[in-house]
C-alpha positions as CSV (number, residue, x, y, z in Angstrom):
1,X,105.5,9.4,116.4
2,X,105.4,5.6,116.9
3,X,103.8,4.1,119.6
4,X,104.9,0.8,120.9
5,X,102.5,-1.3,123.3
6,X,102.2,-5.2,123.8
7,X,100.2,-7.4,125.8
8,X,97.3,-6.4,126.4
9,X,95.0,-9.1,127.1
10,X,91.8,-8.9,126.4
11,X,88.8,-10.6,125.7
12,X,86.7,-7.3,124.7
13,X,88.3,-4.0,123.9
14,X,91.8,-2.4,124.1
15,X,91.9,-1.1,127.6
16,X,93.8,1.8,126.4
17,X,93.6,5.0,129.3
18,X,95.9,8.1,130.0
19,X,98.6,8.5,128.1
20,X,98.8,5.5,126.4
21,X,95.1,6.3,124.7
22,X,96.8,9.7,123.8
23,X,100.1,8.2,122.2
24,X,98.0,5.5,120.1
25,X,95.6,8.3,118.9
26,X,98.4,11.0,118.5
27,X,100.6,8.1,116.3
28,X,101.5,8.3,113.1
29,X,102.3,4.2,113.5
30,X,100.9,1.9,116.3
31,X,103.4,-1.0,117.2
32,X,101.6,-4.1,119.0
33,X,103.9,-6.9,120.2
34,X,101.1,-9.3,120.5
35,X,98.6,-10.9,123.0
36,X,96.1,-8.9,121.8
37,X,94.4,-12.4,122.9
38,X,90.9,-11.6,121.0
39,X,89.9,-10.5,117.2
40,X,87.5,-7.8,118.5
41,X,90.4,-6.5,120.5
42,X,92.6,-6.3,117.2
43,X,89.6,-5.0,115.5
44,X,89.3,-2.6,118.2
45,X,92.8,-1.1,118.1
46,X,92.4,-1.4,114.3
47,X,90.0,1.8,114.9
48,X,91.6,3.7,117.5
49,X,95.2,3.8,115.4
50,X,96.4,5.5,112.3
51,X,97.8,2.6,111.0
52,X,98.8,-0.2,113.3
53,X,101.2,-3.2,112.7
54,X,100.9,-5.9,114.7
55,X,101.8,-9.8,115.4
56,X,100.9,-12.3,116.8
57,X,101.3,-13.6,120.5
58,X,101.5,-16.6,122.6
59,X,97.9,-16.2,124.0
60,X,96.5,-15.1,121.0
61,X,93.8,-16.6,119.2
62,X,93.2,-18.7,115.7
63,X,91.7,-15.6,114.2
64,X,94.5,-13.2,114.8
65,X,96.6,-15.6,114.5
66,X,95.1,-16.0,110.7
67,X,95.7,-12.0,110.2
68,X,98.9,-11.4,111.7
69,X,102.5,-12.5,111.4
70,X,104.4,-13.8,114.2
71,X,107.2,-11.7,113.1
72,X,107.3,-7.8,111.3
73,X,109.9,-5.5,109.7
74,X,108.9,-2.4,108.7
75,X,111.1,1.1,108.8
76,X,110.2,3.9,110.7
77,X,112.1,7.7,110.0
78,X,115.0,5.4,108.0
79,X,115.2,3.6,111.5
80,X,114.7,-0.2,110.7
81,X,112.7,-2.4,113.4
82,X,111.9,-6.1,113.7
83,X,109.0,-7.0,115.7
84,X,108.2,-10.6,117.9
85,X,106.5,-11.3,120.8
86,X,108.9,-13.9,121.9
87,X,111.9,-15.7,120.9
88,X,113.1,-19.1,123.2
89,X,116.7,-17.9,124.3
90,X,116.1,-14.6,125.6
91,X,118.0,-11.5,125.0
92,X,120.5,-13.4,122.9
93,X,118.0,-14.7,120.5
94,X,116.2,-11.5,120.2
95,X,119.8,-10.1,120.1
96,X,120.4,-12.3,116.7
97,X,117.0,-11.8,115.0
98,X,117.8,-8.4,114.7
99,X,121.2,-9.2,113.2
100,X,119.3,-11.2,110.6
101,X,117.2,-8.7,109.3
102,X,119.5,-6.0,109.7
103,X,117.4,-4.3,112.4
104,X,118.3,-1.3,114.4
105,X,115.9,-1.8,116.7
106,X,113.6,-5.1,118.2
107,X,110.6,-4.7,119.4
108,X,109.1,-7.6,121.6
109,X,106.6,-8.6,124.4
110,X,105.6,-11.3,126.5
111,X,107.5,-10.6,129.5
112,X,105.3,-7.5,130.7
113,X,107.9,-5.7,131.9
114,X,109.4,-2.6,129.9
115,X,112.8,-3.0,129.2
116,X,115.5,-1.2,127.2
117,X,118.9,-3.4,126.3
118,X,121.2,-1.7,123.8
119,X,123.1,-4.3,122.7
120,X,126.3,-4.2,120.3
121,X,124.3,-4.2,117.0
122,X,120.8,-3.1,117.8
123,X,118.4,-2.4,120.7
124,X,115.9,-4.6,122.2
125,X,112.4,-2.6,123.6
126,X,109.8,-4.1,125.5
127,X,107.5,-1.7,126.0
128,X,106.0,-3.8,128.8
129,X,102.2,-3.8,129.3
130,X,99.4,-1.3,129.2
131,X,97.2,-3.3,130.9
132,X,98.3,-5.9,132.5
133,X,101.6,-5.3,134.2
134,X,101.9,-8.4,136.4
135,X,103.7,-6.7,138.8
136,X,105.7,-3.9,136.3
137,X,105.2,-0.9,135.7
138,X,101.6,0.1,132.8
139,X,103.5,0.9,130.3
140,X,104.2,1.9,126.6
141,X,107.1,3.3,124.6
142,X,107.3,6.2,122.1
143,X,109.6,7.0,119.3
144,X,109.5,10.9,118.2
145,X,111.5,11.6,114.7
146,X,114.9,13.4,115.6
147,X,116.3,13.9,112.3
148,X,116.5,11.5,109.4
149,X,117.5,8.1,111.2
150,X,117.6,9.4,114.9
151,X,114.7,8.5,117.1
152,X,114.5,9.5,120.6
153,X,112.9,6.7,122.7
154,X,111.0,6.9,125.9
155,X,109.3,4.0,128.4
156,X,106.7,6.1,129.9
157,X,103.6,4.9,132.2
158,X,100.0,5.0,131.5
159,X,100.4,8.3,133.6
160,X,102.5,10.1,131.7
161,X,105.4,9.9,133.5
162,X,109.0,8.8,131.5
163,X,110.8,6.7,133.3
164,X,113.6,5.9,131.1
165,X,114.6,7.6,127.9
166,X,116.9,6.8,124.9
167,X,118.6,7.3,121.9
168,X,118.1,5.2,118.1
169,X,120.5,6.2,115.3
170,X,120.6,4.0,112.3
């Protein structure tokens, strides 16, 4: 499984709980769209995760800044993501940096809110925030391995409930 999560915002630990604490421990690959905002709170994810891949955010600071990219590729199940935190222009930007590096899928941040927009070359996921949802839904998303190149997707909340499933083929 991958589990996708993004701004967390912390000055001390990685506020993980419920189900999101489950899917980052349960991962085979932890996703982090930035605003981790604190190296002990990278550090801290660092130990809860399999492996994690992460970039860097707006709020983040010098050190992680140092130790992560502000933009990621990396292949899950034949399935190819681009990561960000932000992009200035939106959807459409986001939208074009995943034409650029071929992506199927584009992971980003910043907005806390968790979004799904499948556009006509690849789909954008925010999976909004974990712990600090300004208003959103907590929230994380999950990829589970379908078959070769097929991932089924889910937005679900801190809770465990799935509020909005759907479909990646590559």
């Amino acid at each position: 499984m991958l589990t996708v999560i993004s701004d967390t915002h912390s000055t001390d630990d990685h506020r993980l709980s419920g189900r999101t604490h489950e899917a980052v421990r349960d991962a085979d690959i932890v996703a982090h769209a930035g605003d981790f905002m604190r190296e002990s709170v990278l550090d801290a994810f660092q130990r809860e995760a399999t492996q994690l891949l992460g970039v860097a955010g707006n709020n983040d600071d010098a050190g992680i800044c140092d130790r992560l990219p502000t933009t990621r590729q990396f292949t899950f199940a034949g399935v190819q993501f681009v990561m960000t935190h932000t992009r200035r222009g939106g959807s459409t930007e986001l939208s074009l940096l995943g034409r650029e590096r071929d992506a199927d899928v584009v992971i980003f941040g910043h907005s806390h809110r968790p979004t799904v927009i499948a556009t006509e070359k690849c789909t954008l996921v925010n999976p909004g925030s974990h712990a600090q949802p300004r208003g959103h839904r907590a929230a994380h998303a999950e990829f589970e391995v379908q078959s070769e190149r097929k991932l089924d997707g889910r937005l679900i909340t801190v809770d465990g409930d799935v509020f909005e499933s759907f479909t990646i083929t590559s």
